[in-house]
N, C-alpha and C positions, 0 to 999 in steps of 0.2 A: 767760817761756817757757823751758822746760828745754830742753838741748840732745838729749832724746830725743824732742822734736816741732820740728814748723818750723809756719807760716803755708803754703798753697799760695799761687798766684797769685790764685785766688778766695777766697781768705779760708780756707777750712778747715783745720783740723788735718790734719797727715797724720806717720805717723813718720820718725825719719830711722831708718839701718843702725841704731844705738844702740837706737833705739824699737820697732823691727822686733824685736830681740832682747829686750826689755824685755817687749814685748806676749805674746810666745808663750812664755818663761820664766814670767810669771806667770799666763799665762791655763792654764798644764800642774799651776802651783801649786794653784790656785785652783779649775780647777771652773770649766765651767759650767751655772747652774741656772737656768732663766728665772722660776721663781717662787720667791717669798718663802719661807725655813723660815728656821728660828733653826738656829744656831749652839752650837758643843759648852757655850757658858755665856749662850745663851738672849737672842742677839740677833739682831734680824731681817736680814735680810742675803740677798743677791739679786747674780746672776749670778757675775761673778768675783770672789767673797768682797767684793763694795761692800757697805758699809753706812749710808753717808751718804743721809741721806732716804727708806730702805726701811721700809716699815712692812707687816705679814703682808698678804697675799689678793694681794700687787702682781705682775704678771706681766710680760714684756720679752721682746722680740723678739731674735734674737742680734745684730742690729746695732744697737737698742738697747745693749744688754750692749757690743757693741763700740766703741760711742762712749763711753760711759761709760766702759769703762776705760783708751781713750787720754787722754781728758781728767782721769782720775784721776791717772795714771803720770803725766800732765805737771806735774799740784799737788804728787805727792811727788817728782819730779824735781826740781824747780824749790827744795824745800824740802832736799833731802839736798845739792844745791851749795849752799845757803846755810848751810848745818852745817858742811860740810865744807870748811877751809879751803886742802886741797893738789891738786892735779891726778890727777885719776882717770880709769883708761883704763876704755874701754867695760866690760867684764866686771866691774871692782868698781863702777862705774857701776850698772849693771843690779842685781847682788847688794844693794848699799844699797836701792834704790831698792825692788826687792821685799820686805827687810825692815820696810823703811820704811811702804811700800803694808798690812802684814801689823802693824803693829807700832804705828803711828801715827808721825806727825812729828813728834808732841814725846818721845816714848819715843825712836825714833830719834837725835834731835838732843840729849837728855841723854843719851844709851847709853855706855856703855866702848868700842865699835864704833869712834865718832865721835871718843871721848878717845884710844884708841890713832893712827888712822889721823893725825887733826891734829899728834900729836907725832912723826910719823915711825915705826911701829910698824905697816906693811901686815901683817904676819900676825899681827901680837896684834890688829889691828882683824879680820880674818878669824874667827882663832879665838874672840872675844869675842861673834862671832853666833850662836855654841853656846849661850849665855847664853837666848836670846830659846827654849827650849822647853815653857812652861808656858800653860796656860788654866787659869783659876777656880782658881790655885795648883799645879796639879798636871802632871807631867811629860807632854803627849802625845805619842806615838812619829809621829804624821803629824805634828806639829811639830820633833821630833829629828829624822827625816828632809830635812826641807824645811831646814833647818838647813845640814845636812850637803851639800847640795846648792849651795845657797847661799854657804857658806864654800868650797867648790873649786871653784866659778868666781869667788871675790873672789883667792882663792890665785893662779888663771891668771893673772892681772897680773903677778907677783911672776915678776922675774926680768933 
């Protein structure tokens, strides 16, 4: 379990302060859509940009959407501390973790991101998420954006 979710007393996921901010950083990224449409290179994909197990006509309730994407953020949570081998405060925490959610875990966990931030390099890992702006090869400006968004709260750590 990544330290952006806990266990409750009754068993359920719930966020921590880190999660909380993880959740409404990427649910702002993201979108949400309760039903199935494809994607700018035509994959199916449902609620907050998940794509795992969507297949078109599928529909979800926003707390459907909402548990799915705690339990998403907890898998790539969980996946970006195991990449990443130095101590991250909340805000590059969350930033990885969104690109990560955005980008896949193993894109993430090979990225220049992950090479700079493990050698001691917090703003070449920042600036290296400028990297990740492309679909189906081609520059998107809502991806440049999100980008740009992303690298100045990995930056707010630095200091």
């Amino acid at each position: 379990m990544s330290r952006l979710v806990k266990r409750s007393v009754l068993g359920a996921l719930v966020a921590t302060a880190a999660g909380l901010m993880a959740i409404t950083h990427t649910g702002q990224e993201e979108g949400l859509r309760l039903k199935a449409y494809k994607d700018i290179v035509g994959v199916p994909t449902a609620c907050y940009g998940e794509t795992k197990n969507i297949k078109m006509g599928m529909s979800f309730t926003k707390a459907q959407c909402d548990e799915m994407l705690l339990k998403r953020l907890d898998e790539f949570g969980t996946k970006v501390e195991t990449c990443v081998k130095r101590p991250m405060k909340d805000r590059t925490m969350v930033a990885f973790t969104s690109l990560a959610y955005n980008v896949g875990s193993g894109g993430f966990c090979g990225s220049t991101v992950v090479r700079r931030y493990n050698a001691g390099d917090h703003k070449g890992a920042c600036d290296a998420m400028l990297m990740w702006n492309k679909a189906g090869g081609r520059v998107v400006k809502g991806l440049t954006n999100r980008r740009e968004r992303e690298r100045k709260m990995c930056l707010a750590d630095i200091g």
